[in-house]
GUTINU-618968 format. One record per residue: residue in three letters; x negated, y negated, z negated of N, C-alpha, C in turn. Coordinates in steps of 0.2 Angstrom, whole numbers, plus 5000, padded with zeros to 4 digits. Each point is the difference from the previous one (the first is absolute). Example, Ala and Ser with C-alpha at 12.3 -4.5 7.8 and 13.67 -1.06 7.14 Angstrom:
BEGIN
ALA493450284961500449945000499649945000
SER500249955004499649944999500449954997
//
This chain:
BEGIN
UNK498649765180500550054999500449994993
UNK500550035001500449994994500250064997
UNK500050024994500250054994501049994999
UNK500250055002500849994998500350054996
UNK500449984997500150054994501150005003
UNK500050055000500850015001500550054997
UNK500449964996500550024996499850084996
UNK499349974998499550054995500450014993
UNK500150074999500550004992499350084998
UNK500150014992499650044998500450034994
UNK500050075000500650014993499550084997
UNK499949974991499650054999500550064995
UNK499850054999500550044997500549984996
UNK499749964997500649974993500149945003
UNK499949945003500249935002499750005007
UNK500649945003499949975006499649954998
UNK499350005003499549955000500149935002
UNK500350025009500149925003500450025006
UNK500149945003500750025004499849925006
UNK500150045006500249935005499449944998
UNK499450045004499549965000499949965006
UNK500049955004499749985004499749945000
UNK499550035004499549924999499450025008
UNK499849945001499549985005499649984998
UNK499350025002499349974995499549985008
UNK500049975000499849965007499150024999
UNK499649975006499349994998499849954997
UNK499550024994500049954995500549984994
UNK500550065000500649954996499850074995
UNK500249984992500150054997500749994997
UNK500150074998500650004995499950054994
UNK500149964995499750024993500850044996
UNK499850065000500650034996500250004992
UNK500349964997499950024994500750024998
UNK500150034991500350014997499750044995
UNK500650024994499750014995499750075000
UNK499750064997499950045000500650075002
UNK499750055003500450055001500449985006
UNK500149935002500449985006500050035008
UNK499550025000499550035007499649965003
UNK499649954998499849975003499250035004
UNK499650074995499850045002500350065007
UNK500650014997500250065004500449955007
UNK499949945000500149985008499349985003
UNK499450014994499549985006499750075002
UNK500250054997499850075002500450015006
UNK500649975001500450035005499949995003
UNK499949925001499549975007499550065001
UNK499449994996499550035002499950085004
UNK500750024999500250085000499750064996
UNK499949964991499950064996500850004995
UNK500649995003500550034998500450074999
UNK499650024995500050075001500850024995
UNK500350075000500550014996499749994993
UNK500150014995501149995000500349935001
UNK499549935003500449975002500349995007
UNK500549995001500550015006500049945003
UNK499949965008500049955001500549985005
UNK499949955002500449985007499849955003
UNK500149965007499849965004499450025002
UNK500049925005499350015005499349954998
UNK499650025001499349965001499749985006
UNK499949955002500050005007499049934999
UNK499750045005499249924999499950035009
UNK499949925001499949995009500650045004
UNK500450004997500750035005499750065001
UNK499850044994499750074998500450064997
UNK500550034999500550034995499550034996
UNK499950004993499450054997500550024997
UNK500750044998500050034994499650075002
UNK500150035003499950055001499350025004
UNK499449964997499550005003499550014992
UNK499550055000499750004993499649965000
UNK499649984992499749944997499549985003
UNK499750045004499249995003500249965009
UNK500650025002500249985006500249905000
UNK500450014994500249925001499849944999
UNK499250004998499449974999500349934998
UNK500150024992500149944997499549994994
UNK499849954997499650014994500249984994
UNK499650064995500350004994499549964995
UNK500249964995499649974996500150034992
UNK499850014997500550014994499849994993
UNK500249994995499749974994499450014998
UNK499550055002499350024997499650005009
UNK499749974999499749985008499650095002
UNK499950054994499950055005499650005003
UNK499349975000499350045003499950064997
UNK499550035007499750054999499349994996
UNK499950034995499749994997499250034999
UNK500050055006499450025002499949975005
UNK500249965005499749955005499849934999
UNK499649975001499949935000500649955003
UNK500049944997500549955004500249995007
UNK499350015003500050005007500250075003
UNK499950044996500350095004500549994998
UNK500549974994500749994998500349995008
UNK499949945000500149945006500150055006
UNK499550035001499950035006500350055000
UNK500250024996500350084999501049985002
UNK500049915002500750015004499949975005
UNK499649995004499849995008500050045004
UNK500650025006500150075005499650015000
UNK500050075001499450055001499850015008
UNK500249945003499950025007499649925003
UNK499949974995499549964998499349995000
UNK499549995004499350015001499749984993
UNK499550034997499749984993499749935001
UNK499750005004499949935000500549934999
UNK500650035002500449965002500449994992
UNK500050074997500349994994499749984995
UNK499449985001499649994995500049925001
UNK500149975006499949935000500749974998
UNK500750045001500650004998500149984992
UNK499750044997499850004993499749964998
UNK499649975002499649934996500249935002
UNK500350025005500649955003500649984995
UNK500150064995500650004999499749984992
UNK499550044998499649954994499849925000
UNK499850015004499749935000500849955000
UNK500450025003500649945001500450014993
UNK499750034994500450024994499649974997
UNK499349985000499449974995500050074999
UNK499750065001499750064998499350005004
UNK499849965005499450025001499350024997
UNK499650045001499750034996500050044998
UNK500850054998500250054994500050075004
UNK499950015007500150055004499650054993
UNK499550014999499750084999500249994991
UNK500449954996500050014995500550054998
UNK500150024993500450054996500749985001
UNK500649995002500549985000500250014989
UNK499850034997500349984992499349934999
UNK499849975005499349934997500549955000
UNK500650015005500549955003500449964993
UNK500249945001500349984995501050025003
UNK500449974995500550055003500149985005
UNK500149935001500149945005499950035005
UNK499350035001499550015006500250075003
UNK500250054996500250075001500749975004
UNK500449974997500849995004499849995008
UNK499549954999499849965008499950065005
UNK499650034996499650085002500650035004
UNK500550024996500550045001500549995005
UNK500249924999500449955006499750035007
UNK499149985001499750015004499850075003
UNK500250044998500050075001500650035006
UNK500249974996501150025003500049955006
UNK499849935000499949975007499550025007
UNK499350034999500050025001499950065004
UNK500550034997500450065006500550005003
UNK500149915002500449995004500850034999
UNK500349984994500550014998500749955005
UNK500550015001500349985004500549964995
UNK500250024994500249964994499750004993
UNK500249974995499750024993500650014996
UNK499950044994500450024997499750004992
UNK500149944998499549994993500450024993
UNK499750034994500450034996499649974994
UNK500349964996499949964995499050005001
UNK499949955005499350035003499649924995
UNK500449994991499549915000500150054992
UNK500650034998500150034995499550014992
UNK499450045006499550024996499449955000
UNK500049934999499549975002500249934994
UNK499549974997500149964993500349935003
UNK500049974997500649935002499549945005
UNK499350024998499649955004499950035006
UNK500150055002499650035004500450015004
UNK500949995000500450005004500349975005
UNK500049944998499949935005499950015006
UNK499150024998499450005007500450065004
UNK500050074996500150055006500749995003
UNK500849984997500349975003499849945006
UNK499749955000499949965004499450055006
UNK499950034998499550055006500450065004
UNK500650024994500250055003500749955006
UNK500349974999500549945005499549955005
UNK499350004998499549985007500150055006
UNK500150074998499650055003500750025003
UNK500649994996500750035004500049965007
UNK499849934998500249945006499250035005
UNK499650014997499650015007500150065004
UNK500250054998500150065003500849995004
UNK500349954996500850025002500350064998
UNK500050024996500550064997500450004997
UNK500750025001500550004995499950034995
UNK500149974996499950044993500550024994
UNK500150034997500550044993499649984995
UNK500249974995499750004995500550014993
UNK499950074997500250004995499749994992
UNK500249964998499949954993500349984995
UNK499750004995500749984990499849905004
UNK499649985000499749944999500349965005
UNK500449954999500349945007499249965002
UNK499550024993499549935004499550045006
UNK500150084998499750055008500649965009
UNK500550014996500649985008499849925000
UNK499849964995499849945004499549985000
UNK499350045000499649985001499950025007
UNK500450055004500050045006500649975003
UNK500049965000500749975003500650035003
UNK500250054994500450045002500849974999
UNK500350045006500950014999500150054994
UNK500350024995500350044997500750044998
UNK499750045000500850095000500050014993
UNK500549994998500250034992500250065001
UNK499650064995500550055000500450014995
UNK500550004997500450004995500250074997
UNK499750065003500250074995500750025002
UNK499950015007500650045002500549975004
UNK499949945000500649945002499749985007
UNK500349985005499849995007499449964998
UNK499550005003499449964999500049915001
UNK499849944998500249935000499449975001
UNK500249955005499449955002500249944995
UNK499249994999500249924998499449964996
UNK500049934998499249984999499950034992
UNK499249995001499749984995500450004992
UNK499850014995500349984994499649934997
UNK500249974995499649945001499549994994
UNK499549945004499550054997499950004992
UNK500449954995500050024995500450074995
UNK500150025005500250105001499350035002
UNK499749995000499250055004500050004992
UNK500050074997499750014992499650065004
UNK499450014996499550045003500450074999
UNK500250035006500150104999500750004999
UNK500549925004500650024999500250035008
UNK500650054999500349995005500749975003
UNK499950005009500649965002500450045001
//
């Protein structure tokens, strides 16, 4: 299934966000949004996701599996959100984390083995009944990946999801989080300051430029990767 995004523009009280969006995110494929602050590079993953709420005013279409969602609410277009603080619940265990994104039309035994499945292919085995704050950060990210998977999300929609995580430790969950794109097959959106997020995810990239038709185009190079710049 494919995620398409069609002649999306986003205009907030005081400025035009973006203008004349389009892009194709195949299965498997991502496309990493970046640009500098205030650009919209949040207010176009919220539109996708359909929490475009006033005063911003939008336009265009969203379309995943030849599905129209604009007009379909959040819980209907089953995509998954990631976002910079991985967000466990904090009164459940790792494994009720896990299990608390498994259909609910799901046999318990069924979920339960779904979940250790989904540990064990993480290096997490064993951590079912621990405290989700024992986790290191690394391992909460993984936690949170694996939550959003599975409930069976039809795309991903990751929101500076490497941001809050120290320089050694991001590597690993990049190379875990683009294992897990390619084995589910999901288009994905990734919005990000960092070029080494869009190339460790093998991503295509959308500039947004603050107000200016939105631009495609590679990578900056990498002796431009300064830590916390933007593109």
């Amino acid at each position: 299934m494919s995620l398409e995004l069609i002649n999306l523009s986003a205009q907030a009280p005081s400025q035009a966000l973006f203008s004349g969006i389009n892009a194709t995110i195949g299965p498997a494929d991502v496309l990493a949004v970046m640009g500098p602050s205030g650009s919209g590079k949040t207010t176009l993953l919220n539109l996708i996701a359909g929490f475009a709420d006033p005063p911003v005013r939008w336009g265009g279409e969203v379309w995943l599996a030849g599905e129209r969602l604009c007009h379909q609410p959040p819980h209907k277009r089953r995509l998954g959100l990631v976002f910079q603080s991985p967000l466990l619940f904090p009164h459940l265990s790792v494994g009720q984390n896990l299990g608390f994104g498994v259909p609910g039309n799901i046999p318990a035994a069924d979920r339960r083995a779904r979940v250790d499945d989904a540990l064990d292919q993480a290096g997490l085995g064993g951590v079912f009944d621990r405290d989700p704050q024992t986790l290191s950060g690394g391992q909460r990210a993984r936690a949170s990946l694996l939550r959003t998977l599975l409930s069976e999300p039809r795309a991903l929609l990751l929101d500076e999801p490497f941001s809050a995580l120290d320089e050694a430790t991001k590597d690993d969950v990049r190379a875990f989080t683009a294992a897990q794109i390619e084995r589910y097959g999901l288009p994905t959106l990734l919005v990000t300051h960092d070029p080494r997020d869009a190339e460790s995810l093998g991503a295509d990239v959308l500039h947004l430029c603050g107000g200016a038709t939105a631009k495609t185009g590679s990578l900056p190079a990498p002796a431009n990767w300064a830590k916390g710049s933007n593109v």
